[in-house]
Structures are given as structure tokens and as C-alpha cells.
DSSP file (Angstrom, degrees, kcal/mol; ACC not computed):
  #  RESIDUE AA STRUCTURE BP1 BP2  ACC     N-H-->O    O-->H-N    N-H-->O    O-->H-N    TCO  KAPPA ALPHA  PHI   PSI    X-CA   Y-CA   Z-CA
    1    1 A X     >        0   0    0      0, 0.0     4,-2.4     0, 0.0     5,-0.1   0.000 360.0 360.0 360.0 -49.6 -112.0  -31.9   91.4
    2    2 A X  H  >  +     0   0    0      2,-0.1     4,-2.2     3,-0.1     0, 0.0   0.926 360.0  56.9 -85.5 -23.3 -109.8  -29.2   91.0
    3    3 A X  H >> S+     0   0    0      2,-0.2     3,-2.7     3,-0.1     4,-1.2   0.913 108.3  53.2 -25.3-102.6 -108.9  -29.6   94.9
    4    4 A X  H 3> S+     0   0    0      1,-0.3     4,-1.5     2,-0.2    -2,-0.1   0.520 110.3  48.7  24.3 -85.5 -107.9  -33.2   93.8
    5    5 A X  H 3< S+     0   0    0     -4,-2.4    -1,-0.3     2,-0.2     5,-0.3   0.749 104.1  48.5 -23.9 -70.1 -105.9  -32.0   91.3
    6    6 A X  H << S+     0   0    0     -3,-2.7     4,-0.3    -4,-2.2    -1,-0.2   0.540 110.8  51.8 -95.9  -7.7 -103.8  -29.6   92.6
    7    7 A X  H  X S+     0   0    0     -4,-1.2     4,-1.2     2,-0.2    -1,-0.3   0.798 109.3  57.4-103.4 -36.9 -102.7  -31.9   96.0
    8    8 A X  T  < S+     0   0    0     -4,-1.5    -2,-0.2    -5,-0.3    -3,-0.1   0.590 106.9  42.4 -62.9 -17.8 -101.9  -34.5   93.5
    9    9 A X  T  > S+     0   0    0     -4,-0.3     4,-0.5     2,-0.1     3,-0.4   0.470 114.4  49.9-100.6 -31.1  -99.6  -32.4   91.7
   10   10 A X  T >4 S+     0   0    0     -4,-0.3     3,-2.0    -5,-0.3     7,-0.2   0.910 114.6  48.4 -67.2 -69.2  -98.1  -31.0   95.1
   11   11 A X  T 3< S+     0   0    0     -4,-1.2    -1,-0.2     1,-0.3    -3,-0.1   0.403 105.5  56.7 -26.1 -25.4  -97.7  -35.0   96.3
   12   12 A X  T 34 S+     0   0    0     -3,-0.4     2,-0.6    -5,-0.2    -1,-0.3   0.356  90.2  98.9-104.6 -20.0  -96.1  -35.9   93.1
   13   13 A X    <X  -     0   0    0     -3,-2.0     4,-1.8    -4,-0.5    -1,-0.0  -0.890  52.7-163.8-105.9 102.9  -93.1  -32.9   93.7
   14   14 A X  H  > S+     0   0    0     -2,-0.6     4,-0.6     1,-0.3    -1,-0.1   0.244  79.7  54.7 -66.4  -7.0  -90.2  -34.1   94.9
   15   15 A X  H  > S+     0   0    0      2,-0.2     4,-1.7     3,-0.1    -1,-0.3   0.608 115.1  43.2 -87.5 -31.9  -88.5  -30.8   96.1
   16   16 A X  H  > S+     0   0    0      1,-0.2     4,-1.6     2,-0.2     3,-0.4   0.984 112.1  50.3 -81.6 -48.5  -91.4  -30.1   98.0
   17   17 A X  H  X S+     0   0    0     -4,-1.8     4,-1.7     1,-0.3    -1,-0.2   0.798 114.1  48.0 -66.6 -29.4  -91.7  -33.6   99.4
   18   18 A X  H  X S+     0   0    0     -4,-0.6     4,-1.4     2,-0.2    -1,-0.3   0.854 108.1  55.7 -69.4 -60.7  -88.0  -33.4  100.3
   19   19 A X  H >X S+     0   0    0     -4,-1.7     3,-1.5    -3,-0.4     4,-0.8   0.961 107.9  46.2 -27.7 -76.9  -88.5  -30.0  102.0
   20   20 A X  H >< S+     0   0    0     -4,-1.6     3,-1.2     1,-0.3    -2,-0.2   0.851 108.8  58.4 -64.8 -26.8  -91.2  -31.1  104.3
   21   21 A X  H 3< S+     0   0    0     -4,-1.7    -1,-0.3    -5,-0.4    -2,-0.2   0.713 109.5  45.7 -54.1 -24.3  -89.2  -34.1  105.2
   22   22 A X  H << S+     0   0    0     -3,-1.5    -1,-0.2    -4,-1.4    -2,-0.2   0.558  92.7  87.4-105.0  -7.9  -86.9  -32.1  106.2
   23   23 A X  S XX S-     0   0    0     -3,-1.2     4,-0.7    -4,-0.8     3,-0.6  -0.476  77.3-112.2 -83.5 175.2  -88.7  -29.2  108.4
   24   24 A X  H >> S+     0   0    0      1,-0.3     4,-3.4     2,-0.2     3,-1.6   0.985 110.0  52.6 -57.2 -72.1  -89.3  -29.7  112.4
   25   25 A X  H 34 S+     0   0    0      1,-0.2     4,-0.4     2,-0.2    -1,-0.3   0.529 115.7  44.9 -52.9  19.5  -92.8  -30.0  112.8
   26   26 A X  H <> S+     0   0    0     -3,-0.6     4,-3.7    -2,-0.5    -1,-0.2   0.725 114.9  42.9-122.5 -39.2  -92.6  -32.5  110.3
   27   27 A X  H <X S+     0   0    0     -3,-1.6     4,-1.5    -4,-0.7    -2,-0.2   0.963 119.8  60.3 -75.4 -61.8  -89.1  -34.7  111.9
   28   28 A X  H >X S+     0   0    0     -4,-3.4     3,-1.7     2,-0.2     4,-0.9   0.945  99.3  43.0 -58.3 -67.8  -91.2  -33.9  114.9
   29   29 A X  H >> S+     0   0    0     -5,-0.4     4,-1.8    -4,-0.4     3,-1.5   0.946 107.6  58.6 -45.5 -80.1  -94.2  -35.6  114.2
   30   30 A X  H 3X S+     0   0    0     -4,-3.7     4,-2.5     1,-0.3    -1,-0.3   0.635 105.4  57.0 -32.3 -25.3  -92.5  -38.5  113.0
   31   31 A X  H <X S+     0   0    0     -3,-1.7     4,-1.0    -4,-1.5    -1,-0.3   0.866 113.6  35.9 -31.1 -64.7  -90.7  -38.7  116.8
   32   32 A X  H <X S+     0   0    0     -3,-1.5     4,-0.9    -4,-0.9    -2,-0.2   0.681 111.8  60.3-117.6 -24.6  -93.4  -38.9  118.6
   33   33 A X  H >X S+     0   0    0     -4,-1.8     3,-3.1    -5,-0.4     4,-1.1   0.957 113.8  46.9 -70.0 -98.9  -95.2  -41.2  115.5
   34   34 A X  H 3X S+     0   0    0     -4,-2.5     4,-2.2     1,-0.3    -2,-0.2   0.612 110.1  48.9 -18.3 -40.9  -92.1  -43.7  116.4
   35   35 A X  H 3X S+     0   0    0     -4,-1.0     4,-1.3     1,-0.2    -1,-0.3   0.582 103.6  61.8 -95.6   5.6  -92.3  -43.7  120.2
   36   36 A X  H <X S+     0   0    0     -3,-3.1     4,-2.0    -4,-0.9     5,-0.3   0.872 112.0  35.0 -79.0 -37.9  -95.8  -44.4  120.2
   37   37 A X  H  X S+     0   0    0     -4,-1.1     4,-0.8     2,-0.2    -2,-0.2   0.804 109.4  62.2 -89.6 -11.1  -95.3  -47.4  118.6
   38   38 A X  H  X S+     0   0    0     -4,-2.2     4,-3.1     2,-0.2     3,-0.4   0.956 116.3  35.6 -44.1 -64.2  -92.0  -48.3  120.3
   39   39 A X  H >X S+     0   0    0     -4,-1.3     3,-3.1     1,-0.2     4,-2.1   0.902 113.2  58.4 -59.8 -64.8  -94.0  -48.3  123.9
   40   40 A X  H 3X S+     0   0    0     -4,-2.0     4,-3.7     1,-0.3    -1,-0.2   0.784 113.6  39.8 -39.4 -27.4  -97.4  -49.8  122.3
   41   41 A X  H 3X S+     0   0    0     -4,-0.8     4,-3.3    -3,-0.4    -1,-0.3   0.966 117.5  50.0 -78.5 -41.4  -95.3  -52.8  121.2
   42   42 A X  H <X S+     0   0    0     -3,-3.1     4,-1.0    -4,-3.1    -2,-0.2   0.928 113.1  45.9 -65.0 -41.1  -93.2  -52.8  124.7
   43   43 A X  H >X S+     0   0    0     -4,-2.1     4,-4.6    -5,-0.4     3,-0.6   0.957 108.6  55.4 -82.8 -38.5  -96.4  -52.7  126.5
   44   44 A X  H 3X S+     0   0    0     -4,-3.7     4,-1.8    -5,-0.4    -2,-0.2   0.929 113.1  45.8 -21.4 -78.2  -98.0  -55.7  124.1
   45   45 A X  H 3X S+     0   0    0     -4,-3.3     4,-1.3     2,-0.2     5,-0.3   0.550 112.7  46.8 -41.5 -30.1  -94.9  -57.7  125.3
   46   46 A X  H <X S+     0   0    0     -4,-1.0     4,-5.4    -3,-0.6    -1,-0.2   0.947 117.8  44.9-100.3 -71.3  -95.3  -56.7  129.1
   47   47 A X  H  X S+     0   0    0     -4,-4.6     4,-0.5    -5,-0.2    -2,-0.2   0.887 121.2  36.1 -48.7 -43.6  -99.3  -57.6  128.8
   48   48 A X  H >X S+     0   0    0     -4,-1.8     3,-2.9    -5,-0.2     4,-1.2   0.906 117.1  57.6 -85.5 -86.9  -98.8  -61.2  126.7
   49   49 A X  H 3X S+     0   0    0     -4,-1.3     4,-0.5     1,-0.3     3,-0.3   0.748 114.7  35.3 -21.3 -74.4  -95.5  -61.8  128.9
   50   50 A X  H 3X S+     0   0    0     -4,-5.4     4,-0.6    -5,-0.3    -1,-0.3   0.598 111.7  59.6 -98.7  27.5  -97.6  -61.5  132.2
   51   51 A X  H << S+     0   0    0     -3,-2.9     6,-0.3    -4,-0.5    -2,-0.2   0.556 108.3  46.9 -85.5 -31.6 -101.0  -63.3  130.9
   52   52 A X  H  < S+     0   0    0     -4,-1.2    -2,-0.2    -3,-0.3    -3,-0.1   0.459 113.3  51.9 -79.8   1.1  -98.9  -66.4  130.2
   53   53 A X  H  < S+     0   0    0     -4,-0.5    -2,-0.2    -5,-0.4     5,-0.1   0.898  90.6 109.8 -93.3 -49.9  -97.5  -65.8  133.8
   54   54 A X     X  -     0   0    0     -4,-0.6     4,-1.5     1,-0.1     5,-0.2   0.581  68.8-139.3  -5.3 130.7 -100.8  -65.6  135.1
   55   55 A X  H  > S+     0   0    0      1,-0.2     4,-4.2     2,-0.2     5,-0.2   0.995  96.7  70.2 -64.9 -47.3 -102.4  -68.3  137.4
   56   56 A X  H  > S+     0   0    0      1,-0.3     4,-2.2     2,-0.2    -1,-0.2   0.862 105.0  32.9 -53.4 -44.6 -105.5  -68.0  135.7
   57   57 A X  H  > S+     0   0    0     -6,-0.3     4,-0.6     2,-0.2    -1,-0.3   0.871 113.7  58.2 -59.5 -28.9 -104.5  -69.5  132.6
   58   58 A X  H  X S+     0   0    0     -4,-1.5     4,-2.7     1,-0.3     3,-0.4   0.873 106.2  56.5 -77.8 -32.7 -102.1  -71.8  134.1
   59   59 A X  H  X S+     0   0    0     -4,-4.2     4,-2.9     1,-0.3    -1,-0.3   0.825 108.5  41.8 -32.7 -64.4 -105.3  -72.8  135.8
   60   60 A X  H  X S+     0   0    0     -4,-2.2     4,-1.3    -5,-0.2    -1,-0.3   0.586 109.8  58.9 -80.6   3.1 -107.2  -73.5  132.8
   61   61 A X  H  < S+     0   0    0     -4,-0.6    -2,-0.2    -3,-0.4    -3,-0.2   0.908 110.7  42.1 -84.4 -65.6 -104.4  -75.2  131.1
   62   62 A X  H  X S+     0   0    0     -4,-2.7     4,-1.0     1,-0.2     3,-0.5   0.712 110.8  54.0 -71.7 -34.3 -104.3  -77.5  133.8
   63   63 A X  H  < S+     0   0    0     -4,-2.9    -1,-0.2     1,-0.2    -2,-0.2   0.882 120.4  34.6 -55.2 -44.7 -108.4  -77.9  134.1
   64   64 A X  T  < S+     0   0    0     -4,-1.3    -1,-0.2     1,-0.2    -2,-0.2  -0.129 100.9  75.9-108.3  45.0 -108.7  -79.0  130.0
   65   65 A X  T  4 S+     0   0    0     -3,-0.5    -1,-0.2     2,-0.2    -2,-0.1   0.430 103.9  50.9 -92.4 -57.1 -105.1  -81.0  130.0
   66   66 A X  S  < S-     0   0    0     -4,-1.0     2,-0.2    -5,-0.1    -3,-0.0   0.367 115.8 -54.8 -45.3-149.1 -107.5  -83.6  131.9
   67   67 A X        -     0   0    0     -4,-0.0     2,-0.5     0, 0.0    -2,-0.2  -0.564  50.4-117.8 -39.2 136.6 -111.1  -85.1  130.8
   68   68 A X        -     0   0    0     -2,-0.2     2,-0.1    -4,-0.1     7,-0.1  -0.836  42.3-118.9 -92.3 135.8 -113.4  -82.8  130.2
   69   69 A X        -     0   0    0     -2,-0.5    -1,-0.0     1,-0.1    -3,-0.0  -0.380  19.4-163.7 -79.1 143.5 -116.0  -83.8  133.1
   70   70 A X        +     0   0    0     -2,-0.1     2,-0.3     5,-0.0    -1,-0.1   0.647  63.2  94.7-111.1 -23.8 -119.2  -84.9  132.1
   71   71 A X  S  > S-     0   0    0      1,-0.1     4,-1.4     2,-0.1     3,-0.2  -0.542  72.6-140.6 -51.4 116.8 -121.2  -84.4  135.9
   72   72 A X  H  > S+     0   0    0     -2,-0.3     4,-1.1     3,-0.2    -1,-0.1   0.454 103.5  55.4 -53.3 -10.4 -122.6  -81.0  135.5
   73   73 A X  H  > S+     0   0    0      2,-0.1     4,-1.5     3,-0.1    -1,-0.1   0.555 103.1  51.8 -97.5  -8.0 -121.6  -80.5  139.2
   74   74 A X  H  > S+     0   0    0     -3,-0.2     4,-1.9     2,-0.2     5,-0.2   0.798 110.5  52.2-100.0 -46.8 -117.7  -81.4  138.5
   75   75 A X  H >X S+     0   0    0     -4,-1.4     3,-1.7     2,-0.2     4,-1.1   0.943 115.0  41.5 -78.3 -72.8 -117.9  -78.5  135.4
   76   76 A X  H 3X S+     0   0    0     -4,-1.1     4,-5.2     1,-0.3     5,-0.2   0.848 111.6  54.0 -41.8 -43.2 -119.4  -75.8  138.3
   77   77 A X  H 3X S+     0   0    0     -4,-1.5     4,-1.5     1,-0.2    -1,-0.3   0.901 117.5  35.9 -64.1 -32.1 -116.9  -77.1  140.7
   78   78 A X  H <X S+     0   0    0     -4,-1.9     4,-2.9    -3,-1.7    -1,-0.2   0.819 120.5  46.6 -71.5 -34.9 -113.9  -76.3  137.8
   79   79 A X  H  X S+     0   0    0     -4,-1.1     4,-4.9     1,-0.3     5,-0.5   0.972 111.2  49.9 -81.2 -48.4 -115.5  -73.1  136.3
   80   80 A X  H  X S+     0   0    0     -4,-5.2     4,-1.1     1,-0.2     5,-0.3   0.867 107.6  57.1 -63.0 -12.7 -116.2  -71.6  139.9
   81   81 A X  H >X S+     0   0    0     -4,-1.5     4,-3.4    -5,-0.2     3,-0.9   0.999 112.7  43.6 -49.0 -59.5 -112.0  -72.5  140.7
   82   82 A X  H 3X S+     0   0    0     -4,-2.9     4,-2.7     1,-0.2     5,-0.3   0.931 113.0  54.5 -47.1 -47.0 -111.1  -70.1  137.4
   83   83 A X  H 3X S+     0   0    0     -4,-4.9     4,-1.9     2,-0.2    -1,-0.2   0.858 106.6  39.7 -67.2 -19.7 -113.2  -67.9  138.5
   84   84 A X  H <X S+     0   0    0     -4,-1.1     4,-3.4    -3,-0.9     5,-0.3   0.895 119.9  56.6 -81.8 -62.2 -112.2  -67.1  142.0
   85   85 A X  H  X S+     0   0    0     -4,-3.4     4,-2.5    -5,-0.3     5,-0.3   0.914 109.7  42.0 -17.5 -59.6 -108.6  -67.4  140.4
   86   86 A X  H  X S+     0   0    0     -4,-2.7     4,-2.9     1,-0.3     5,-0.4   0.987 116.3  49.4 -64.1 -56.0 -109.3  -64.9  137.9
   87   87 A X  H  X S+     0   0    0     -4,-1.9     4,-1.7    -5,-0.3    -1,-0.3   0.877 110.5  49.3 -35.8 -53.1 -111.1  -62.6  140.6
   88   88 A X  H  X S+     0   0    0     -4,-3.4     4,-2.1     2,-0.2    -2,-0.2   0.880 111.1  49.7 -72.5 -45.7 -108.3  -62.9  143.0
   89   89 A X  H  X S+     0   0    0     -4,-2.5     4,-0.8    -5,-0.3    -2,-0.2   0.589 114.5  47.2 -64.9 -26.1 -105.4  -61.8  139.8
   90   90 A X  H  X>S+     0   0    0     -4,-2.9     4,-3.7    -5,-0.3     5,-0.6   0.880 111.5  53.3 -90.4 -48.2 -107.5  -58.6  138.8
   91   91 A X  H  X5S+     0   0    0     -4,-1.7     4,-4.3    -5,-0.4     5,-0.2   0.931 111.6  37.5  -8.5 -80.9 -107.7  -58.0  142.3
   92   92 A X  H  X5S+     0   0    0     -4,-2.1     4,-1.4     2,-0.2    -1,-0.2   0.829 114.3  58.0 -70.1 -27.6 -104.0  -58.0  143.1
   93   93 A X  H  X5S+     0   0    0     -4,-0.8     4,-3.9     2,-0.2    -2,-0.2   0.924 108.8  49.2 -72.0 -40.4 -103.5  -56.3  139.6
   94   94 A X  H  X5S+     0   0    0     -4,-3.7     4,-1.6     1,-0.2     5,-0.3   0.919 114.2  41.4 -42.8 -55.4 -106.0  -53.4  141.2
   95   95 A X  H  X<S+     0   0    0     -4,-4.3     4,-0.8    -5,-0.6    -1,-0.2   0.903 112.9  56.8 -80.2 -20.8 -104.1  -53.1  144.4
   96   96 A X  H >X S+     0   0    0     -4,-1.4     4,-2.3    -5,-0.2     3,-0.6   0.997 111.4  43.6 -54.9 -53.0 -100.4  -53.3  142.1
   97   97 A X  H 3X S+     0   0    0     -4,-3.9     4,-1.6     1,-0.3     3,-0.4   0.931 109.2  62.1 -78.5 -61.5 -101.4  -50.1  140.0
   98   98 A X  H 3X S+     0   0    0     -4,-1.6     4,-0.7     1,-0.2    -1,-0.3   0.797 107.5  45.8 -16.7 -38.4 -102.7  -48.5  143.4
   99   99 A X  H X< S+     0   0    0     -4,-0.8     3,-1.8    -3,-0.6    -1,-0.2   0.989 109.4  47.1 -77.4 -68.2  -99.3  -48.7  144.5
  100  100 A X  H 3< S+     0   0    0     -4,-2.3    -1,-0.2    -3,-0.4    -2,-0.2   0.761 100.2  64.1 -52.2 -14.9  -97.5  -47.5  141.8
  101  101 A X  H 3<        0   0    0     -4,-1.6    -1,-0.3    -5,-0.3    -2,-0.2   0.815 360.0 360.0 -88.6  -4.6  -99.5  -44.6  141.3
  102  102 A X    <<        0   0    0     -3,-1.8    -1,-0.2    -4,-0.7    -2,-0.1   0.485 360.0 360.0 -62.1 360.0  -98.3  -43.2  145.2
């Protein structure tokens, strides 16, 4: 309670809050607080930007633009194409980041 208190009155003081805004570790933090979310957003973009590139979706795009098939052997034959797609694009994404990391 009196904890509470007394951080509620510190929080509430505008020289002090002005003070720590203005030391390093504080201008520091906030740095590093800012490029985390700079990349996280860049790396979103990077990830949604090359899942719409992807085969595999273009793949399923192209399976449910048609008739949806009503043979149970015509729906394996569709699901096992996406899947060998999909298999084959994690693949080549495995062997990219091999590469870059050399």
C-alpha cells in the first residue's frame, strides 16, 4: 500500500519524469525499444511479401478458383499436389538460409 503510494507520487512528478527522459540508460533503452520494432515490422513485410510469392499458395489459389471436386480420389490427387509444393518451398527455404549463413 504504502509501496503503491509512494511510486504513484514519483510517476505523477514531472521533474523527475523529465529527468529520466532525459538520462542515457533511459534514451538508450528507448533505441533499441524502436529498432526492435523497426526490423520486426521489416521482417513481417519480407515474410507476407514472399508467402504471396510462394508457389504454394498460388497453387491453392488456383486448386479452389475451380470446382471443388466431389471424387474423393480427385481431392487426394489436389491435396497431395500442395503438398509436394509445399514440401519442395520449405525445402529450398532450408537450403537458402544454409547458404546465407556460410
Amino acid at each position: 500500500m504504502v509501496l503503491s503510494r509512494l511510486l504513484f507520487s514519483l510517476l505523477n512528478n514531472q521533474q523527475l519524469i523529465e529527468k529520466l527522459a532525459e538520462s542515457r540508460p533511459i534514451r538508450r533503452a528507448a533505441q533499441i525499444t524502436a529498432f526492435a520494432i523497426t526490423k520486426a515490422q521489416i521482417t513481417g513485410r519480407d515474410a507476407a511479401a514472399k508467402m504471396l510469392k510462394s508457389e504454394t499458395l498460388q497453387q491453392i489459389r488456383q486448386e479452389t478458383a475451380g470446382r471443388i471436386p466431389r471424387d474423393p480420389g480427385e481431392l487426394g490427387r489436389r491435396a497431395r499436389r500442395v503438398r509436394e509444393t509445399f514440401v519442395n518451398e520449405v525445402k529450398e527455404g532450408l537450403r537458402d538460409a544454409k547458404n546465407k549463413n556460410k
